[in-house]
C-alpha positions as CSV (number, residue, x, y, z in Angstrom):
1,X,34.1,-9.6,-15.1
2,X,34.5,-6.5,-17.4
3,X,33.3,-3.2,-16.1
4,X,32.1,-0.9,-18.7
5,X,30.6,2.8,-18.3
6,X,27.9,4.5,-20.9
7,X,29.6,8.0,-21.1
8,X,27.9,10.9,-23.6
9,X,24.6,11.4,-24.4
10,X,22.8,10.4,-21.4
11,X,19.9,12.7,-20.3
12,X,16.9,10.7,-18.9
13,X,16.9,7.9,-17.4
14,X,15.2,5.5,-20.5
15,X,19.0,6.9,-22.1
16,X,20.4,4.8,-18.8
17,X,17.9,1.7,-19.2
18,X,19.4,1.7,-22.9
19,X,23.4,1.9,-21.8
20,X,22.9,-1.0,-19.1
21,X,20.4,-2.8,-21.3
22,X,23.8,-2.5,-23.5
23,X,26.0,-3.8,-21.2
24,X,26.9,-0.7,-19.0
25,X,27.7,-1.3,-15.1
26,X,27.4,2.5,-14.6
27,X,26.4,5.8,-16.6
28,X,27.4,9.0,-16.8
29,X,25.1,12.0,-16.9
30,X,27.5,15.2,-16.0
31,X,26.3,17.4,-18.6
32,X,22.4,16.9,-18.0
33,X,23.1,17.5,-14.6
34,X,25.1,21.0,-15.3
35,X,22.6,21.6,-17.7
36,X,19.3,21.7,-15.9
37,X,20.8,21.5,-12.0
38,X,20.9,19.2,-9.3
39,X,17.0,18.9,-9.6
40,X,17.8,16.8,-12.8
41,X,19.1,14.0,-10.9
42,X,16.3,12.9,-9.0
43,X,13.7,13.2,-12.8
44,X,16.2,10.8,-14.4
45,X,16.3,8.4,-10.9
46,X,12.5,8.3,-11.2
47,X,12.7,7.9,-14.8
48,X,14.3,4.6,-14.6
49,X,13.0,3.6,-11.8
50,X,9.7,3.9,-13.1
51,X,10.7,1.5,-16.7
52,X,11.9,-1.0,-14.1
53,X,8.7,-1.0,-12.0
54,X,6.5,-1.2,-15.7
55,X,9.0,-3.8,-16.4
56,X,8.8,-5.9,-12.9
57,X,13.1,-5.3,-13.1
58,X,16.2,-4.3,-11.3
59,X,18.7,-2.5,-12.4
60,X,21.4,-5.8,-12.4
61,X,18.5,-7.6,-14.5
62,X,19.1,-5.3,-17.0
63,X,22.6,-5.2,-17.6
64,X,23.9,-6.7,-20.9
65,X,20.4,-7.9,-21.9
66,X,20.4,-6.6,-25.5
67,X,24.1,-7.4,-25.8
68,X,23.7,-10.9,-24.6
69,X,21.3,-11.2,-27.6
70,X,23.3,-9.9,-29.6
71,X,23.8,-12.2,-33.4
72,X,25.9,-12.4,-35.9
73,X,24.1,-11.2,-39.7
74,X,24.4,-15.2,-40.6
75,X,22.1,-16.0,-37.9
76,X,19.4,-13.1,-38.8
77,X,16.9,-13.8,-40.7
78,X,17.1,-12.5,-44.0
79,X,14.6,-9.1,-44.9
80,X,15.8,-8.8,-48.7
81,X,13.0,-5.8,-49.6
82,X,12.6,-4.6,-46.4
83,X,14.5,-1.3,-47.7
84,X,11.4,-0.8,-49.5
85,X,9.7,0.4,-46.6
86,X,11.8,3.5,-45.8
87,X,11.9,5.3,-49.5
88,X,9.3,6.7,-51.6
89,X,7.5,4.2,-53.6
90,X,8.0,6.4,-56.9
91,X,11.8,6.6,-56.2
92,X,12.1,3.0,-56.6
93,X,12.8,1.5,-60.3
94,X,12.7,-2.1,-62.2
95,X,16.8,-1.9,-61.9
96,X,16.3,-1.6,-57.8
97,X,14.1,-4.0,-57.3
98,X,15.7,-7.1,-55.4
99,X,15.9,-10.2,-57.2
């Protein structure tokens, strides 16, 4: 089995949920921890510990969920004007519109 490590960018521990969810074994959370103190460390334990009590889980549950679902575009299903929903109505023209 391959080991892999979520490294930058952790700060709470719903930032660790989403590394293992992704396939993480362990995470990293140096600079939080130099950032706020050793204090830090038991907010983001409770953190996650808290999203795997709301979500009846443990910690190996979690690992690789998300990447175990992960598909290829051919098997999504297709959302051809779904683009429509993140720009301004006004901004969008005849020549933009899907066909």
């Amino acid at each position: 089995m391959c080991h892999f490590f979520g490294v930058n960018g952790a700060r709470c521990g719903l930032d660790i949920a989403r590394m293992m969810l992704s396939g993480a074994t362990a995470v990293e959370i140096t600079s939080v921890i130099m950032a706020g103190e050793f204090a830090v460390i038991t907010e983001v334990i409770e953190e996650l510990d808290n999203y795997l009590s709301v979500k009846n889980l443990t910690v190996e549950e979690i690992i690789s969920v998300a990447a175990d679902r992960l598909q290829t575009y051919d098997d999504q299903s297709a959302h051809p004007d779904c683009w429509k929903n993140f720009v301004p109505a006004e901004t969008i023209s005849e020549d933009n519109e899907a066909k």
